[in-house]
C-alpha positions as CSV (number, residue, x, y, z in Angstrom):
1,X,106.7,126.6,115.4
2,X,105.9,122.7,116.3
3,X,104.8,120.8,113.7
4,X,102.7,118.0,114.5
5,X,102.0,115.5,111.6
6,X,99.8,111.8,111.3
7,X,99.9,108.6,109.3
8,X,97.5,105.6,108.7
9,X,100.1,102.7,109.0
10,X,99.4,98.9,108.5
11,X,98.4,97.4,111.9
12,X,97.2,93.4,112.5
13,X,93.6,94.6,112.7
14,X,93.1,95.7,109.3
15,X,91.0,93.7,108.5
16,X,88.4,94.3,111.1
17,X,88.4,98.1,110.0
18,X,86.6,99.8,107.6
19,X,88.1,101.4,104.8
20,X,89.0,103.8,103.2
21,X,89.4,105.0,106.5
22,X,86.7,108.0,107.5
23,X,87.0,110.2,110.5
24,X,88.3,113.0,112.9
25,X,91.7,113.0,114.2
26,X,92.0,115.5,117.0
27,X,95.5,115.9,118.3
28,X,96.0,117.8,121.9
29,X,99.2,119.4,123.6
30,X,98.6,118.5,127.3
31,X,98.7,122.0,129.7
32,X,100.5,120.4,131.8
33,X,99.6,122.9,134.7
34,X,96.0,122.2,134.9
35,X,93.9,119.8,133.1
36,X,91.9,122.4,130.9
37,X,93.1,124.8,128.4
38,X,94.9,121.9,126.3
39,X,95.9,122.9,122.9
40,X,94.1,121.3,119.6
41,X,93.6,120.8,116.6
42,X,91.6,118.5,114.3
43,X,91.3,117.1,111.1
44,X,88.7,115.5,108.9
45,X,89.5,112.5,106.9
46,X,86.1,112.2,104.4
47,X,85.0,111.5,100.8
48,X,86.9,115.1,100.3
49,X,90.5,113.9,100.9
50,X,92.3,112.3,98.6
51,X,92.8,108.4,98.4
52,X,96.3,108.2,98.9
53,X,95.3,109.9,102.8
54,X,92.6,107.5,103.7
55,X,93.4,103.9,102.0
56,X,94.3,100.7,103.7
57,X,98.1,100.7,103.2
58,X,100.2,96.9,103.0
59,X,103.8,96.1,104.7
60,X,106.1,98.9,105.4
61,X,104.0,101.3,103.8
62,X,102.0,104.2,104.7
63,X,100.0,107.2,103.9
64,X,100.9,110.5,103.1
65,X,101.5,112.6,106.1
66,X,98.0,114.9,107.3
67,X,99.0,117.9,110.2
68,X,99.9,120.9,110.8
69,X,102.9,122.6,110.1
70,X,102.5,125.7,112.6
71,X,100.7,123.2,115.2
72,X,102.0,125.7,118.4
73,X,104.7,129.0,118.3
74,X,107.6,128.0,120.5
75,X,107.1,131.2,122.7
76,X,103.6,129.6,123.4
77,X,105.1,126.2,125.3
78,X,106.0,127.9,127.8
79,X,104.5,129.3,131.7
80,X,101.6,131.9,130.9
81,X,100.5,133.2,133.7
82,X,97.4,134.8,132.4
83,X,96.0,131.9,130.9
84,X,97.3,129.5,133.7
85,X,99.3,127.3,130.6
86,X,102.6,125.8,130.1
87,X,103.0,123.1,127.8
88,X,106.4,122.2,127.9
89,X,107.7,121.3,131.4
90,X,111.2,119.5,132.4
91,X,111.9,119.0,128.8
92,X,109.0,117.4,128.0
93,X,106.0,117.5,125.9
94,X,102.8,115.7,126.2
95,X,100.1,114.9,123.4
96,X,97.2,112.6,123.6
97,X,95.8,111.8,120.0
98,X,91.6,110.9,119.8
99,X,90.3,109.5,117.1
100,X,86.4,109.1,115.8
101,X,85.8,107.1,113.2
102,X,82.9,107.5,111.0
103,X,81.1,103.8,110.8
104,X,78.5,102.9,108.3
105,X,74.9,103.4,109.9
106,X,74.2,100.1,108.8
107,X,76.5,98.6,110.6
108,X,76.1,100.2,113.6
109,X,75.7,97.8,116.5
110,X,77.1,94.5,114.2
111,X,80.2,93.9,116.4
């Protein structure tokens, strides 16, 4: 399987963001074929998650790793000519990572 893992790291705008950090992190594998039937999976950082996954980190630090450890079966990366997918092509792999933060209502529209 492909695992596919995420971190909060320290970045310079920190200290515009909100934290502890709140939000959905949807991370795709690109069909590279046709742009439709991309693979994904989410997850949901809230009040549910522990601190050490959502906190503001300093320096070199960062958070625990969030993912999945069976994100894709190897035999899936391949042509399928049924569902018009193939994932990995020359070699390569491509993943596009979304993120949605969720914002305090009352700040909505501050910025």
């Amino acid at each position: 399987s492909v695992s596919c893992y995420i971190n909060l790291m320290p970045g310079e705008y920190d200290d515009t963001l909100e934290w502890p950090f709140q939000g959905k992190v949807t991370v795709e594998l690109l069909n590279q074929r046709t742009n439709n039937t991309h693979h994904s999976q989410s997850i949901n950082i809230n009040d549910n998650r522990p601190d050490e996954h959502k906190n503001r980190k300093e320096k070199e630090d960062k958070t625990s790793a969030l993912g999945f450890p069976r994100f894709i079966r190897h035999n899936s990366l391949g042509f399928n000519q049924p569902n018009n997918t193939q994932y990995l092509m020359n070699d390569t792999l491509y993943f596009r990572v979304s993120v949605n933060v969720k914002s305090k209502p009352w700040l909505a529209g501050a910025i």
